[in-house]
N, C-alpha and C positions, 0 to 999 in steps of 0.2 A: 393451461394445456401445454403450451410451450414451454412452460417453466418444469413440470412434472417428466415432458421430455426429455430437459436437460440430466437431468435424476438420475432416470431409467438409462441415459449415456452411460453418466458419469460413475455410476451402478457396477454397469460394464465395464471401466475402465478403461472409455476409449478415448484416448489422448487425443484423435483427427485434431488439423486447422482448423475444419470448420465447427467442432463441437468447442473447442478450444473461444473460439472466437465470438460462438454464439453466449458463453457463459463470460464472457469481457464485456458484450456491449447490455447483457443484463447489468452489470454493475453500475447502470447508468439509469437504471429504471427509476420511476417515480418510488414506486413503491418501495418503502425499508425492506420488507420481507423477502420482494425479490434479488434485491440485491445483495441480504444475505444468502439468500439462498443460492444465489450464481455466485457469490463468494466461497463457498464450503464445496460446491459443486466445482468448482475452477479446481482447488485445493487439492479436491478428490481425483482428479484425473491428469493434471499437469505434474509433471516429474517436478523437483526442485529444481531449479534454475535454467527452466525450459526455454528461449531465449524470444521466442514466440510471443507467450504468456506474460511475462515482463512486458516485453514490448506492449504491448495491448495496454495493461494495464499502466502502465506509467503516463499513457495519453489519458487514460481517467483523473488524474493529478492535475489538468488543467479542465476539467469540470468544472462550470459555475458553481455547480451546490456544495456547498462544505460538506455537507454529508455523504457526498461520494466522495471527495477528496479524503476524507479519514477511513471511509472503508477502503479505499483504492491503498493505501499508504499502509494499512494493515495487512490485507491480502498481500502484498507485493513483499512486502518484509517475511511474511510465512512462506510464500513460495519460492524467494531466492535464494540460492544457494549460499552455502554457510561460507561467510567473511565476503559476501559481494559488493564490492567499494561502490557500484552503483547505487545499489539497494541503499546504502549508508548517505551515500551525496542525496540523493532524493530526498529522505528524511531529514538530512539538515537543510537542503532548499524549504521544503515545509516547516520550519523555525520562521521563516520569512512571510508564511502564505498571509492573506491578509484575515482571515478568520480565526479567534481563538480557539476555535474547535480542534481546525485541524494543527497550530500550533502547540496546541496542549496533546494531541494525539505524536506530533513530532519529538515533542521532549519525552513522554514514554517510551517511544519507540528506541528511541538513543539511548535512553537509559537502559533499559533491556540489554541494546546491543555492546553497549560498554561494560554491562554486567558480565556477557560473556564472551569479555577479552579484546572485541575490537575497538583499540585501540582511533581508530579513523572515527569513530559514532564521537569520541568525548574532542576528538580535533576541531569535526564540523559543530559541535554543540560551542566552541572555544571561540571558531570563528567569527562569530554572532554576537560573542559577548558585549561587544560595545556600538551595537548597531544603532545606529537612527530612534527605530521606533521603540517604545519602553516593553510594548509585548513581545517583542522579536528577543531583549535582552532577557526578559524573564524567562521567557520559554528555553531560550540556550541557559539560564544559569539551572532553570530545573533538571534540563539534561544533563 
């Protein structure tokens, strides 16, 4: 019921804090569905590079579940504004995460954004390259 709320918001196009906020702390739900669903819904009503919405979401990046952590890292990449150096550092912090999930979701995401043009995505994939652990180096060589 509360998720079909978030909908019929996000429908309307209402950007509030507190719709804003209520489709962030879905992205933390157990259930996959919900969280896509408060992902596309976030998506639908958050400007690009709303400074809010980032916010929020970048503290889902320290979620126990890997599976939030790679929706979180998704969503965050689509909503940020184009060439946002944060957006970029966060995705090579996740090079580092301890889950291959969301390290293999990190080296996508950098390749994507090195594909178009920033430069910073292929620097942080760079900086990894000789790190410690063998999954941290592969996931920066895939980026």
């Amino acid at each position: 019921l509360a998720l079909e709320a978030l909908r019929l918001l996000a429908g309307g196009g209402l950007a509030d804090p507190p719709t804003i906020a209520a489709c962030c702390h879905c992205l933390e739900d157990e259930a996959r569905w919900v969280r896509q669903d408060a992902s596309e819904a976030l998506l639908d009503i958050a400007p690009r590079g709303d400074t809010m919405a980032t916010n929020l979401v970048v503290e889902c990046l320290r979620h126990q579940d890997p599976d939030v952590r790679v929706l979180a890292l998704e969503t965050l990449v689509r909503l940020s504004a184009d060439g946002d150096a944060g957006a970029v550092a966060c995705a090579g912090l996740c090079l580092e995460d301890s889950s291959p999930e969301v390290r293999d979701s990190a080296a996508r995401v950098l390749t994507r954004l090195a594909g178009q043009g920033h430069a910073q995505a292929e620097a942080e994939a760079a900086k990894r390259a000789r790190h410690e652990h063998p999954g941290v180096r592969r996931a920066a060589a895939e980026a």
